[in-house]
C-alpha positions as CSV (number, residue, x, y, z in Angstrom):
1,X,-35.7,-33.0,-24.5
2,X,-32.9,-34.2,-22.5
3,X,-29.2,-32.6,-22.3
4,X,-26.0,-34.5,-21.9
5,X,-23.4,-33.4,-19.6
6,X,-21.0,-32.1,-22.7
7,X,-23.9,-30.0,-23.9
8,X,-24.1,-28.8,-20.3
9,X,-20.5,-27.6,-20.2
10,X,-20.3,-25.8,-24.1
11,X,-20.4,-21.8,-23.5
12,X,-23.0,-20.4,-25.5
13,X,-21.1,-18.1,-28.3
14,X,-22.8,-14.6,-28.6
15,X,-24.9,-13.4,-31.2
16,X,-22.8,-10.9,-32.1
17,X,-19.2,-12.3,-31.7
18,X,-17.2,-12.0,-35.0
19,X,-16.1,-15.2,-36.4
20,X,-11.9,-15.2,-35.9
21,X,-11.5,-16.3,-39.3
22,X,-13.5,-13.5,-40.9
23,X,-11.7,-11.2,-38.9
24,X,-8.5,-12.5,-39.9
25,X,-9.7,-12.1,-43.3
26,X,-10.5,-8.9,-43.2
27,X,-7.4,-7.7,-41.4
28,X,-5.3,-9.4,-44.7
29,X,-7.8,-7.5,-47.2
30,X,-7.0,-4.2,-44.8
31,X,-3.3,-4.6,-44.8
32,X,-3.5,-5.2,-48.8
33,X,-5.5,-2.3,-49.3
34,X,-3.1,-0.4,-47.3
35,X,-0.6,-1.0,-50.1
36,X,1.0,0.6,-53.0
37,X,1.3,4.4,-53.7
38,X,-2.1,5.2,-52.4
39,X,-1.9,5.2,-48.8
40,X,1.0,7.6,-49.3
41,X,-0.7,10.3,-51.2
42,X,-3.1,10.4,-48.7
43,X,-0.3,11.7,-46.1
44,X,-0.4,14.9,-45.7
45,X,2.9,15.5,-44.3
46,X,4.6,13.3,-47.0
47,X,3.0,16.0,-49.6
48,X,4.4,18.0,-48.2
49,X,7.8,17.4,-48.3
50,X,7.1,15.7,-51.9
51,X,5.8,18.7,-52.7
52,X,8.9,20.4,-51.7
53,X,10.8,18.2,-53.5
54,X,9.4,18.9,-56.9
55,X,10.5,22.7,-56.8
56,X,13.9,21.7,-55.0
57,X,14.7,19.2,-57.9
58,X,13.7,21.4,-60.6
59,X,15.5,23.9,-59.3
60,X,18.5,22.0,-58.9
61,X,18.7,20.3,-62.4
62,X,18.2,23.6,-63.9
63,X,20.6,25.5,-62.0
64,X,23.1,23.5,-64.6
65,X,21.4,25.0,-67.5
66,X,21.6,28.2,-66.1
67,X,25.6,28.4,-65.4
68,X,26.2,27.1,-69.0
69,X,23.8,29.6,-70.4
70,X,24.9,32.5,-68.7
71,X,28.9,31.4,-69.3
72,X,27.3,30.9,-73.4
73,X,26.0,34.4,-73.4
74,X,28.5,36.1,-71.4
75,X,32.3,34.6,-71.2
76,X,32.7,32.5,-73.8
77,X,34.3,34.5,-77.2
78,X,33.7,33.4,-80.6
79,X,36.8,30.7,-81.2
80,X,37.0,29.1,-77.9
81,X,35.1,25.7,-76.9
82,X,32.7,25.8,-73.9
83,X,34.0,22.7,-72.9
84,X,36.5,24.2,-70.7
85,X,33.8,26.8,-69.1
86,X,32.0,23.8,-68.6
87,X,34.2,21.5,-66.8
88,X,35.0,24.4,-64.8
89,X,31.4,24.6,-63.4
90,X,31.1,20.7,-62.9
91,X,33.9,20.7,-60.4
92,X,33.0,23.9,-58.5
93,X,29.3,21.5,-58.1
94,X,31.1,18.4,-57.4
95,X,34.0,19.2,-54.9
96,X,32.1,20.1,-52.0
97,X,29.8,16.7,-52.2
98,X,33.5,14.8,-51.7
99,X,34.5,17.1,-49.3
100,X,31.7,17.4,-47.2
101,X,29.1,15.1,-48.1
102,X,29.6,12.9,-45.0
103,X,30.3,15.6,-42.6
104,X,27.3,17.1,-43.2
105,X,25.5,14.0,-42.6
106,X,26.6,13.9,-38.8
107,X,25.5,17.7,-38.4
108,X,22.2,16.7,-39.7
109,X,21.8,14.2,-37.1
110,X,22.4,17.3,-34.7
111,X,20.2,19.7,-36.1
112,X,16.3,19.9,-36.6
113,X,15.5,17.9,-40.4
114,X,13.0,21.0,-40.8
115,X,15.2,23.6,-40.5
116,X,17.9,22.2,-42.8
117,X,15.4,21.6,-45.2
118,X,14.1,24.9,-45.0
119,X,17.3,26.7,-44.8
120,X,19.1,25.5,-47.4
121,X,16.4,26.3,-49.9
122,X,16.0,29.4,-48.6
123,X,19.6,30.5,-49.0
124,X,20.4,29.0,-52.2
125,X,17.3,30.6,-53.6
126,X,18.5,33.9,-52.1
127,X,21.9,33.4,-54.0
128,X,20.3,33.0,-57.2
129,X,18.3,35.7,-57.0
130,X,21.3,38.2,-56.4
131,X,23.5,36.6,-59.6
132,X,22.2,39.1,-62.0
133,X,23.2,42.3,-59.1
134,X,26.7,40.2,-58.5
135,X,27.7,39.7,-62.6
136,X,26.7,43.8,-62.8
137,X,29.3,44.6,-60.1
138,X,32.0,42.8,-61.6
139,X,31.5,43.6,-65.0
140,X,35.0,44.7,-67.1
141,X,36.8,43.1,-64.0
142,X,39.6,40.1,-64.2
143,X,40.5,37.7,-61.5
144,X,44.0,36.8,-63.5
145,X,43.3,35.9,-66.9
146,X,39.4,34.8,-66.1
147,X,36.8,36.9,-65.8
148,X,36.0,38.1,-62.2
149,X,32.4,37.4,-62.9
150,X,32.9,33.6,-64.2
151,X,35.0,33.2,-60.6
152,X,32.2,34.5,-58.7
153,X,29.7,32.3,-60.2
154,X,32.0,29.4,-59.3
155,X,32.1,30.4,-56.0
156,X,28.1,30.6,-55.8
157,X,28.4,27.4,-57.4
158,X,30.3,26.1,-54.8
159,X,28.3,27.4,-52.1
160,X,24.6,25.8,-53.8
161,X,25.8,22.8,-53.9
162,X,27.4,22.8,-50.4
163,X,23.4,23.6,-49.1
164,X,22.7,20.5,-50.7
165,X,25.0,18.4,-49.3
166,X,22.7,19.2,-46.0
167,X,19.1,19.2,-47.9
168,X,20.0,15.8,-49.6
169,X,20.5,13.8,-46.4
170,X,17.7,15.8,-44.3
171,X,15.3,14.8,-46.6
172,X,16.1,11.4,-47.2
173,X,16.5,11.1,-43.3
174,X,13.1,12.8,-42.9
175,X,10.8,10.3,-44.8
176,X,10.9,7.9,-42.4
177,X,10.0,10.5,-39.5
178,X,7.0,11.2,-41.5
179,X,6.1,7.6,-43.7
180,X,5.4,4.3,-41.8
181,X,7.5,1.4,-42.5
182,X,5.2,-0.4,-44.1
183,X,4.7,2.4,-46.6
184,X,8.7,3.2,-47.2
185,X,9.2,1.1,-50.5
186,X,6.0,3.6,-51.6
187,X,7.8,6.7,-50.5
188,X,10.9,5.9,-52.1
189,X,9.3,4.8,-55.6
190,X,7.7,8.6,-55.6
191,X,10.7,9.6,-54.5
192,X,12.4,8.4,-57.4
193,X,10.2,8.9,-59.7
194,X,10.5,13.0,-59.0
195,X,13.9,12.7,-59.3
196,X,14.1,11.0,-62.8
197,X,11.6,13.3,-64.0
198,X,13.1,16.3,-62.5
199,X,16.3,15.0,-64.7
200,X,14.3,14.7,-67.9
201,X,12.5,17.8,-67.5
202,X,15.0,20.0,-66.2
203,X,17.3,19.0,-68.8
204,X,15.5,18.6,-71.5
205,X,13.2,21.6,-71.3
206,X,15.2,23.7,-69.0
207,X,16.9,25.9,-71.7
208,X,13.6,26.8,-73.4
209,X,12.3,27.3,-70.1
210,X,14.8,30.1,-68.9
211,X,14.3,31.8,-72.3
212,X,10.3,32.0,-71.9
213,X,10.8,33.2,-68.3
214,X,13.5,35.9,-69.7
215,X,10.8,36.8,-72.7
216,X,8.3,37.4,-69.9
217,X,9.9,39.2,-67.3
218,X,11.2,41.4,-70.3
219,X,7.3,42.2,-71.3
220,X,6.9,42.8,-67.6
221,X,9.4,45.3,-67.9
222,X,11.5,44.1,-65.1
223,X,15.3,43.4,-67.4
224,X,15.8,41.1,-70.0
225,X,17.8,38.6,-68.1
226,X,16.6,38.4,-64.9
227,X,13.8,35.7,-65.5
228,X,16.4,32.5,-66.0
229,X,17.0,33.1,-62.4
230,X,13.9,34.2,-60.9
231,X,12.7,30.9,-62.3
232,X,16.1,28.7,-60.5
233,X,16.0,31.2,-57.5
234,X,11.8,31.2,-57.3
235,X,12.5,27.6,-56.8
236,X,14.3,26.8,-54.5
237,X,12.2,29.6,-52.2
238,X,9.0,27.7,-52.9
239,X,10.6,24.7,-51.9
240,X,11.5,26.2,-48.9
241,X,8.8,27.6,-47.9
242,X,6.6,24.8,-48.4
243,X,8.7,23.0,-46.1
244,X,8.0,25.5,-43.5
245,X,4.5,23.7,-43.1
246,X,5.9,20.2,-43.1
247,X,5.5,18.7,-39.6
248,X,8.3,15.9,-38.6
249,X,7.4,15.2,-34.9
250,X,11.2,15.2,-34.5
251,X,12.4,15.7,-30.8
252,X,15.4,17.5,-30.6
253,X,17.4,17.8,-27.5
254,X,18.7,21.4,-27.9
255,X,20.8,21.5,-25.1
256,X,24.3,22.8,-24.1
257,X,25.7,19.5,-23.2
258,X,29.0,18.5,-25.1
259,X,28.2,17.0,-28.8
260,X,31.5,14.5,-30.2
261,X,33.6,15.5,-32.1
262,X,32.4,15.4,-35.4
263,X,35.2,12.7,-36.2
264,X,34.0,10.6,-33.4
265,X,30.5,10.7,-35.5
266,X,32.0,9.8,-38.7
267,X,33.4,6.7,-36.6
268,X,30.2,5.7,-35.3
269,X,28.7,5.6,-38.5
270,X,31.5,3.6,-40.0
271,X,31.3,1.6,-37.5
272,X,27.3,0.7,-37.8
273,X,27.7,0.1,-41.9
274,X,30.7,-2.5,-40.9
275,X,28.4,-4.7,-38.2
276,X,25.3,-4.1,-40.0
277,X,25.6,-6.2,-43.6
278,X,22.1,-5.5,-44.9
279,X,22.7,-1.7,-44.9
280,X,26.2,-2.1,-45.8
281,X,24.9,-4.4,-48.7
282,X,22.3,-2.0,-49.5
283,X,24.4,1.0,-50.1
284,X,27.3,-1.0,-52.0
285,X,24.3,-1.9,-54.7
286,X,23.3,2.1,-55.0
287,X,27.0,2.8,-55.4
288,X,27.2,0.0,-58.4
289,X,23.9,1.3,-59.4
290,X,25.1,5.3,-60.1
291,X,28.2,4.0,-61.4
292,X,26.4,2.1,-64.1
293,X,24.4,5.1,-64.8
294,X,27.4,7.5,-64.9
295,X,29.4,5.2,-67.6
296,X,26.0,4.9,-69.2
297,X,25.9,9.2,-69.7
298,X,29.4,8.8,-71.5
299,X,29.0,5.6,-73.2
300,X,25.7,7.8,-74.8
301,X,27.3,10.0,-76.9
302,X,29.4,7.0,-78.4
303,X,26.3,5.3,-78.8
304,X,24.3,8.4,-80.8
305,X,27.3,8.9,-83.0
306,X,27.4,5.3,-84.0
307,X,23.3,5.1,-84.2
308,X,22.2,6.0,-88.2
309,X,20.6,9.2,-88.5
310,X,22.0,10.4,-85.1
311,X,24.5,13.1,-83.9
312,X,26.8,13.1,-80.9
313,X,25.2,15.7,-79.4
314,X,22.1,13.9,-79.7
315,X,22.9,11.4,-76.5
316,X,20.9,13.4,-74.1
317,X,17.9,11.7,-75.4
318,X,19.5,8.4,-74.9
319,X,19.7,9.2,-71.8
320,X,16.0,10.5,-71.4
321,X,15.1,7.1,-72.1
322,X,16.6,5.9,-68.9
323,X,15.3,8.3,-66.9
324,X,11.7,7.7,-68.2
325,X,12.1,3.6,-67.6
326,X,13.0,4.4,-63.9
327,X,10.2,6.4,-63.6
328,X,8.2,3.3,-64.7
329,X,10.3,1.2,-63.2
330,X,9.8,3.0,-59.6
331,X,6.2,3.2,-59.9
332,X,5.8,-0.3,-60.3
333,X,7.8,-1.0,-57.4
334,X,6.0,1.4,-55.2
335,X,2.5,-0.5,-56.1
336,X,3.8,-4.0,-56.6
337,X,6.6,-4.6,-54.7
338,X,5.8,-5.1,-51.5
339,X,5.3,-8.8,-52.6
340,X,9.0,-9.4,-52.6
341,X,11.5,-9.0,-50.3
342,X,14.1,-5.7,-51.1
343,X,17.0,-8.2,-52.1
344,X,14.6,-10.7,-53.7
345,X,13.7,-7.2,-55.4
346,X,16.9,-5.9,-56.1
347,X,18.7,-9.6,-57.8
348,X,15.3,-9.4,-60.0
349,X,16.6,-5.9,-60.6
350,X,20.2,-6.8,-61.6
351,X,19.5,-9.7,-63.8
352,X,16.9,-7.4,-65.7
353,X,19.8,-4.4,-66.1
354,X,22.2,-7.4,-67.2
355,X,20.4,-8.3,-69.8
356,X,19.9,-5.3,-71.2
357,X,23.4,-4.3,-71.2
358,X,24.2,-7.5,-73.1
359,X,21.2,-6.4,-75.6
360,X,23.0,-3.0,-75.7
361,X,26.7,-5.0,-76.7
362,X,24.8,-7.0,-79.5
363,X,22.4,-4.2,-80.9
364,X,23.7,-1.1,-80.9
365,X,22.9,0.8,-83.9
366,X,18.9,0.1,-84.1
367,X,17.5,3.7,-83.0
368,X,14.4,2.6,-81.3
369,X,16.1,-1.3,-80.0
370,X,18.8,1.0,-78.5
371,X,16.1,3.5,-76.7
372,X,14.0,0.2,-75.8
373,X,17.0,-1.6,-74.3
374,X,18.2,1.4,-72.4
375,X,14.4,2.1,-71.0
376,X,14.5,-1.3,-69.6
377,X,17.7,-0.7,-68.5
378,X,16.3,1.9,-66.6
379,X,13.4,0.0,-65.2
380,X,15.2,-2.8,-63.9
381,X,17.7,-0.3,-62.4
382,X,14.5,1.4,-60.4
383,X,13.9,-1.9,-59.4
384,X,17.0,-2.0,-57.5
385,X,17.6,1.3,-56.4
386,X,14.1,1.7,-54.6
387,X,13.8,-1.3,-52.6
388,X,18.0,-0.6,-51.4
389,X,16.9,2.6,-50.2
390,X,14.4,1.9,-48.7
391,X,16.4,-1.2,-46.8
392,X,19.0,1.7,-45.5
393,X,16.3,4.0,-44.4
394,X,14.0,1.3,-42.5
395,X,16.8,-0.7,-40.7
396,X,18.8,2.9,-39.5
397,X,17.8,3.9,-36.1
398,X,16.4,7.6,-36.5
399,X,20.0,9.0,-34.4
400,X,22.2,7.5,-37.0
401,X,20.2,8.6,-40.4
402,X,22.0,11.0,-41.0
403,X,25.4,10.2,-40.8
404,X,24.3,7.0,-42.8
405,X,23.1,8.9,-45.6
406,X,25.7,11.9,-45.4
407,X,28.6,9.0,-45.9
408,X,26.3,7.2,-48.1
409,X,26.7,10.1,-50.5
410,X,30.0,11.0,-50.2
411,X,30.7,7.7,-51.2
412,X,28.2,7.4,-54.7
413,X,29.9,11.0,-55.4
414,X,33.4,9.8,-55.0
415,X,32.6,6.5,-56.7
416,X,30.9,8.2,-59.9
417,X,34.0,10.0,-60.5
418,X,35.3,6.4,-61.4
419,X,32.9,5.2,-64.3
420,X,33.2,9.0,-65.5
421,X,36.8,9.2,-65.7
422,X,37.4,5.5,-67.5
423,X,34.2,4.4,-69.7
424,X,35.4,6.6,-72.3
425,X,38.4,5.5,-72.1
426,X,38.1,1.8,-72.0
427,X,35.8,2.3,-74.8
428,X,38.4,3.6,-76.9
429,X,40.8,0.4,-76.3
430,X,38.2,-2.4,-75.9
431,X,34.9,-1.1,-78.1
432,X,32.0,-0.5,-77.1
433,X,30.0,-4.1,-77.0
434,X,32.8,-5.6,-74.6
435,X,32.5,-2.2,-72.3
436,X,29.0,-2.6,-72.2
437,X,29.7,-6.6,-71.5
438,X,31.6,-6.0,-69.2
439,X,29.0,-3.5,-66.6
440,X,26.6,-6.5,-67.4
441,X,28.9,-8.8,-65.8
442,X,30.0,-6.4,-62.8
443,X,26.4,-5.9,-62.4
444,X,25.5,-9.5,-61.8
445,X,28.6,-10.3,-59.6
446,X,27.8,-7.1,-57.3
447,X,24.0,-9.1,-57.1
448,X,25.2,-12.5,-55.9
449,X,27.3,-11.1,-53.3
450,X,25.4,-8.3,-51.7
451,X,21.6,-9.0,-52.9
452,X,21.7,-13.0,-52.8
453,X,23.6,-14.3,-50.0
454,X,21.6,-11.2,-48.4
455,X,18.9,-12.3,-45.6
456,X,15.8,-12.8,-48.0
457,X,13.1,-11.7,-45.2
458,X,11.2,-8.3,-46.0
459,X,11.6,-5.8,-43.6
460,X,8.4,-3.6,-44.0
C-alpha cells in the first residue's frame, strides 16, 4: 500500500481526544443545567442568609401587628378611632428610613456585612423582648396628654426600624458576596418571593398568631401577654443568630487610617448612579415599581367597597392577591429568566402590569376578575422588580454596594410617600378607572425610557 505525501504529513488524532464539538456541547448542557433556582439551594451560604431572612421578615411584618394590637388592648378607650394611634406608629417606622436610609448605606460599606446583619437582629430582638418590662414601668404615667407608655413604644419603634435601615442594605449588599453572577437573577427571585410571602403571612395570619403564642405562654405559666412578643422578639434573635454561621469571605480593612466624611460617601455614590445609566435605570424602575404598589394598597379599599358582597375593610385580601402573583411571578423569573436580558425582562414586565391596570379601569366590580387582574398585576410586577435588582447588584463594584442600596432606599421610601399621599385623593376627583388608567400609562412611559432605550445585552 502506498502513502502520499499529504497522508505523510496528517497528525494522527488520539484515541482518546474528545471531539471539540461534543465538548462544546456538553459545556452548553452544563451551563443550562446550572440554571434556575436549583443551583442556588444547593449553596450553603445563601441558606443561610435566606434562612435568616425568613425569621427577619416575619418578624418585621409582624412587628406592625404587634404595635396595633398592643395600642388596641391598651390605649385606645371606647369612643376614639385607632386611626390616629395608628398613623402615629407608621411615622415613628417610616421617619428614620428618610432620614437615614442612605447614610446608613455608606456605613455599611465601612463595616463587616456579617456583623450588621447579626447586630441588628440581635438588638431589635432584645428590644422586643423587654416591651412587656418597659409598658409595666410606665403604667398610670403621661407624657402630656399621651400615655407615657404609647411614647415609649414610639420610640422603640423608632429605634427597630432604624436597625433596619442597616440590615436592609447589608443583606442586599451581601448576596452577591456569597451568589455567583450567573446565579443573581435566582437569588433575587427567592429573595422576593420571601418577602411577598413574609407580607401575606405576616399580615394576614399575624394577629391569630400572637393570640396562639399569648394562649400558650399563658398555659406555660409564664404571663398572659408576653407570647405576642416572644414570638416578634424570638424572631428577630433566630435570624440573628443564624447569621452568625453565614460566611461572606468579605475582606475588611479594619484599620485606623482616615474614612471620608460620610458626605463625601453620599457624593461618590451620587456620582456613580449619574455616570452609570443601567443602574441608574434600574433603580428608577423599582421606584416606579413601589409606587405603583403603594397607590395600589389605597386604591384597595376603594376597590372592596365598590366590589358586591365586599367590605372596605376587606382590601387586605386584595392586596394578598398581589403578593401571591409576585411570588409566582418571581419564581418564574428565577427558573426562566435567564433567557432574557433584565430590560428585555423588565419592558415584558411593564407591558404585562399595564395591561392589567387597564383590566382593573374597565372591570372593577367582578370579585374573582378583580383578584385575577390584580394577581397578574403582581406577576408582571415580579417580572420587573427581580431582573432590576439584580442589574444594580451585579453591575456595583462590591465597595460601592452599600451606599447604592442605602440611597436606593431612601429614595423608594421617600417616593412611596407620594402615591400614598395622592391616590386617594385623585380618586376622589377623577374616579377610579381613569386613576388606575392613568399608573397604566406612567407605567409604560417609565419602560420606554429606562428599560427600552436600555443596553439589551444580559449581564449574568
Amino acid at each position: 500500500m502506498q502513502l502520499s505525501d499529504s497522508d505523510l504529513t496528517k497528525e494522527p488524532k488520539p484515541e482518546n481526544q474528545p471531539d471539540p464539538e461534543s465538548t462544546a456541547e456538553a459545556s452548553i448542557t452544563t451551563e443550562e443545567s446550572e440554571r434556575g433556582l436549583l443551583p442556588v439551594l444547593k449553596n450553603g451560604k445563601f441558606l443561610t442568609l435566606w434562612s435568616g431572612q425568613v425569621f427577619s421578615q416575619l418578624a418585621d411584618k409582624v412587628y406592625l401587628v404587634l404595635m396595633i394590637t398592643i395600642t388596641a388592648n391598651q390605649f385606645q378607650a371606647a369612643d376614639q378611632t385607632i386611626s390616629g394611634w395608628v398613623s402615629a406608629i407608621m411615622i415613628a417606622f417610616t421617619i428614620p428610613a428618610v432620614l437615614f436610609g442612605a447614610g446608613a448605606g455608606v456605613y455599611v460599606d465601612r463595616w463587616p456585612k456579617k456583623v450588621i446583619l447579626v447586630a441588628t437582629n440581635l438588638v431589635r430582638g432584645g428590644l422586643v423582648l423587654i416591651l412587656p418590662i418597659v409598658l409595666w414601668l410606665s403604667n398610670d404615667f403621661n407624657l402630656g396628654n399621651l400615655p407615657l407608655g404609647f411614647c415609649l413604644m414610639l420610640l422603640l419603634t423608632f429605634l427597630v426600624s432604624t436597625l433596619t435601615q442597616f440590615f436592609a442594605p447589608a443583606e442586599q449588599a451581601a448576596i452577591p458576596l456569597i451568589v455567583e453572577k450567573r446565579h443573581l437573577l435566582s437569588a433575587n427571585s427567592l429573595y422576593t418571593t420571601t418577602m411577598m410571602a413574609s407580607v401575606i403571612i405576616g399580615f394576614a395570619v399575624g394577629d391569630p398568631l400572637l393570640e396562639l403564642a399569648d394562649s400558650l405562654v399563658a398555659k406555660i405559666g409564664f404571663g398572659e401577654t408576653f407570647g405576642k412578643e416572644l414570638v416578634v422578639g424570638g424572631s428577630y434573635a433566630i435570624a440573628g443568630l443564624l447569621l452568625i454561621l453565614l460566611k461572606t469571605g468579605e475582606q475588611k480593612n479594619l484599620s485606623e487610617k482616615e474614612q471620608p466624611h460620610i458626605l463625601a460617601d453620599l457624593g461618590d455614590g451620587l456620582r456613580y448612579l449619574k455616570n452609570h445609566h443601567r443602574v441608574r435605570n434600574a433603580i428608577i424602575q423599582q421606584i416606579v415599581l413601589f409606587s405603583i404598589f403603594a397607590a395600589l394598597a389605597v386604591l384597595a379599599v376603594r376597590l372592596a367597597e365598590i366590589i358586591p358582597g365586599m367590605e372596605a375593610e376587606e382590601f387586605g385580601l386584595l392586596l394578598a392577591a398581589a403578593g401571591v402573583g409576585m411570588g409566582i411571578g418571581a419564581g418564574i423569573v428565577g427558573q426562566l429568566g435567564h433567557w432574557l436580558s433584565h430590560f428585555q425582562l423588565s419592558f415584558i414586565g411593564s407591558i404585562g402590569m399595564a395591561t392589567s391596570l387597564v383590566g382593573l379601569s374597565i372591570f372593577n366590580q367582578q370579585f374573582w376578575v378583580v383578584i385575577i387582574l390584580i394577581g397578574i398585576l403582581g406577576l408582571f410586577g415580579a417580572v420587573v422588580g427581580v431582573p432590576m435588582q439584580t442589574t444594580v447588584q451585579a453591575e456595583t463594584p462590591e465597595e460601592m454596594r452599600g451606599k447604592v442600596f442605602g440611597l436606593q432606599n431612601n429614595a423608594v421610601n421617600i417616593a412611596l410617600s407620594l402615591p400614598l399621599a395622592l391616590a386617594g385623593v385623585m380618586e376622589t376627583f377623577l374616579g377610579l378607572p381613569k386613576v388606575l388608567l392613568g399608573l397604566g400609562g406612567v407605567v409604560i412611559i417609565a419602560s420606554i425610557f429606562f428599560s427600552f432605550f436600555s443596553l439589551p445585552t444580559n449581564i449574568e
